[in-house]
KEMI-14689 format. One record per residue (C-alpha): z, x, y; chain; residue in three letters. Coordinates in steps of 0.2 Angstrom, whole numbers, padded with zeros to 4 digits. Last residue first. Example, Ala and Ser with C-alpha at 12.3 -4.5 7.8 and 13.67 -1.06 7.14 Angstrom:
! KEMI-14689
+-------+-------+-------+-------+------+
!    up !  east ! north ! kette ! rest !
+-------+-------+-------+-------+------+
!  0036 !  0068 ! -0005 !     A !  Ser !
!  0039 !  0062 ! -0022 !     A !  Ala !
+-------+-------+-------+-------+------+
***
This chain:
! KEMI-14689
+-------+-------+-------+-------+------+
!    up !  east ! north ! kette ! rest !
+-------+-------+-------+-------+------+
!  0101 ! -0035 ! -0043 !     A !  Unk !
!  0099 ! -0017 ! -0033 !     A !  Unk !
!  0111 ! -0004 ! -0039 !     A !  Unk !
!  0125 ! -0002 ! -0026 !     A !  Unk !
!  0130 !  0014 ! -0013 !     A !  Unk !
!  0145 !  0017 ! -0010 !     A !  Unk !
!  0148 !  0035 ! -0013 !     A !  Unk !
!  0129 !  0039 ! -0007 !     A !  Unk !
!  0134 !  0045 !  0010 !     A !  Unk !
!  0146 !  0057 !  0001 !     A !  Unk !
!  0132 !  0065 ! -0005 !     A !  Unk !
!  0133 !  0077 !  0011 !     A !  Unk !
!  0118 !  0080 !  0020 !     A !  Unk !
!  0120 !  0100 !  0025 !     A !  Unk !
!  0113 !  0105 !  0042 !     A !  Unk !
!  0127 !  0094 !  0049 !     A !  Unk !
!  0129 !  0081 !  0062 !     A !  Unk !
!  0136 !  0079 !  0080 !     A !  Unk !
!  0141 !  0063 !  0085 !     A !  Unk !
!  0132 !  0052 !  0102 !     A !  Unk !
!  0115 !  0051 !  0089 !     A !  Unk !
!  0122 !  0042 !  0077 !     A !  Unk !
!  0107 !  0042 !  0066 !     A !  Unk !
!  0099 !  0031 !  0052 !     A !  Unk !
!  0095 !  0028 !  0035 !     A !  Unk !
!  0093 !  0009 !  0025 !     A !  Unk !
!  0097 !  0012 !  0008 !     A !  Unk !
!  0088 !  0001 ! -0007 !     A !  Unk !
!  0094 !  0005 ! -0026 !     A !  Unk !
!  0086 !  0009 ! -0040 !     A !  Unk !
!  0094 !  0028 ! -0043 !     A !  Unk !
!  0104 !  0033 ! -0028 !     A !  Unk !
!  0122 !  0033 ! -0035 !     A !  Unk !
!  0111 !  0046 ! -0048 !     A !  Unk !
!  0110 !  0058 ! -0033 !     A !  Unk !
!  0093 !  0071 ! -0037 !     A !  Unk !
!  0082 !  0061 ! -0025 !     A !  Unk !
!  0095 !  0053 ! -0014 !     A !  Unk !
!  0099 !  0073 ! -0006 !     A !  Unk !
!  0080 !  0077 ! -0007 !     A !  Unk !
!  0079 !  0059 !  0004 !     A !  Unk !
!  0092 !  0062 !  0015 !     A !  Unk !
!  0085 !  0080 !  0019 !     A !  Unk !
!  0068 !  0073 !  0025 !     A !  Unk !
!  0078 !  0056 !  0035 !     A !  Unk !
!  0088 !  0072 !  0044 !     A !  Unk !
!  0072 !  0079 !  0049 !     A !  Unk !
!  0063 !  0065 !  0052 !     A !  Unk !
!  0078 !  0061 !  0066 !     A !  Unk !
!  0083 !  0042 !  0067 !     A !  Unk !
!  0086 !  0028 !  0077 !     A !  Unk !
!  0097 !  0014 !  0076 !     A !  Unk !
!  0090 ! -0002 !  0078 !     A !  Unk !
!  0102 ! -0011 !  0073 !     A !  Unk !
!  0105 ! -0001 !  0055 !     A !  Unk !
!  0119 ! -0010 !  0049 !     A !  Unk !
!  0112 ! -0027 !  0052 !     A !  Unk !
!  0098 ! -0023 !  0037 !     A !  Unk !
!  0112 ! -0020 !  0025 !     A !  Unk !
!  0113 ! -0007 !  0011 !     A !  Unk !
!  0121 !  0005 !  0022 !     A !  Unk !
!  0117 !  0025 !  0026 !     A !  Unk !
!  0124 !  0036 !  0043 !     A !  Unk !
!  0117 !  0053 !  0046 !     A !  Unk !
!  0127 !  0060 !  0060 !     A !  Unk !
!  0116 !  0069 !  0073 !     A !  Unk !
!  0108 !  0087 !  0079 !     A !  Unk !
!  0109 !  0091 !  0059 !     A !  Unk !
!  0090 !  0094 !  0057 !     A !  Unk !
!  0080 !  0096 !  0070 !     A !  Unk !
!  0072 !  0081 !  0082 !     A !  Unk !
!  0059 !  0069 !  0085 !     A !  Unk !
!  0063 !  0053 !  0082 !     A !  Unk !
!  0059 !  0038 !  0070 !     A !  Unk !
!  0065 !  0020 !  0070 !     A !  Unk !
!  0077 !  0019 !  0060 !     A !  Unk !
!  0076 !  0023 !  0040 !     A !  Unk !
!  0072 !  0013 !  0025 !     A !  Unk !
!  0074 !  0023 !  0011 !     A !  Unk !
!  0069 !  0017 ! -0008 !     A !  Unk !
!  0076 !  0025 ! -0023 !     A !  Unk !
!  0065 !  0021 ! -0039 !     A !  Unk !
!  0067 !  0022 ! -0059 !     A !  Unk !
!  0051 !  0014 ! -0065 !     A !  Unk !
!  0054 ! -0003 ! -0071 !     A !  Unk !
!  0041 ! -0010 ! -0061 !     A !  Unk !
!  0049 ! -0023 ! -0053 !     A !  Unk !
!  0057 ! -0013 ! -0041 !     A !  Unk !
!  0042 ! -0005 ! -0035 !     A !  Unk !
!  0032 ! -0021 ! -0033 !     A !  Unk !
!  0045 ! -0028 ! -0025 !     A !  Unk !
!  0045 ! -0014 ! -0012 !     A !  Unk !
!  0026 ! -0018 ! -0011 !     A !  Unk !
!  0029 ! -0035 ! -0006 !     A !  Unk !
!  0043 ! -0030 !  0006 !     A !  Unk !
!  0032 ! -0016 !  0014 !     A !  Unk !
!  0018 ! -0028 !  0015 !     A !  Unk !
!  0030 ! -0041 !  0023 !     A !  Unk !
!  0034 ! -0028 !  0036 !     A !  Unk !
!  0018 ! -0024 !  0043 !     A !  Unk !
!  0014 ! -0044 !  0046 !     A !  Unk !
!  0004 ! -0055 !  0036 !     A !  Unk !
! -0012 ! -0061 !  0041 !     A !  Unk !
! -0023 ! -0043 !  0039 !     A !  Unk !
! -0035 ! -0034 !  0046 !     A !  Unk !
! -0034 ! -0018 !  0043 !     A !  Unk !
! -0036 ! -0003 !  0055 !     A !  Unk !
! -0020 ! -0001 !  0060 !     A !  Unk !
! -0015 !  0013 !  0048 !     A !  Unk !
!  0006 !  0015 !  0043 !     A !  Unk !
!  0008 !  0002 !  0031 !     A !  Unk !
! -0006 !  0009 !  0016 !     A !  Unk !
!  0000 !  0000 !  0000 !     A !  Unk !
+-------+-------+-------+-------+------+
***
């Protein structure tokens, strides 16, 4: 599912294309992990607290660095907390973060239903 090229023509929205396609994923019986972070920023690693959730009111349009979204995901990759479940991702930007993502993010983190 291509969500990121304007191109197409289509008449449902972005966001129910990424739904659909989660859906597809979860379905699959693969064993998945998928990240939804803020909106994305510019921005070293470690220049904010990464914050995760399960909930899409936790992120509230919170912004995110693609640096510390790429060190999330290595970090959830090789987590088995991680495996088949749905994390949204996002930044405190006023607290300062760490070059390390710790796991601890992950601690309560629940398998999708």
């Amino acid at each position: 599912i291509i969500t990121g090229f304007s191109g197409f023509c289509h008449r449902k929205g972005m966001m129910d294309l990424k739904f659909q396609g989660e859906n597809l994923l979860r379905q699959s019986g693969q064993p998945y992990t998928i990240v939804r972070p803020g909106h994305l920023i510019n921005g070293k690693l470690g220049q904010a607290q990464i914050l995760a959730g399960q909930t899409d009111f936790f992120l509230g349009g919170a912004k995110s660095t693609r640096a510390d979204v790429a060190a999330f995901c290595i970090m959830a990759a090789v987590n088995p907390n991680a495996k088949n479940a749905t994390i949204e991702v996002a930044s405190n930007l006023k607290k300062k973060g760490s070059d390390l993502v710790s796991p601890t993010l992950l601690e309560n983190i629940v398998p999708d239903k």
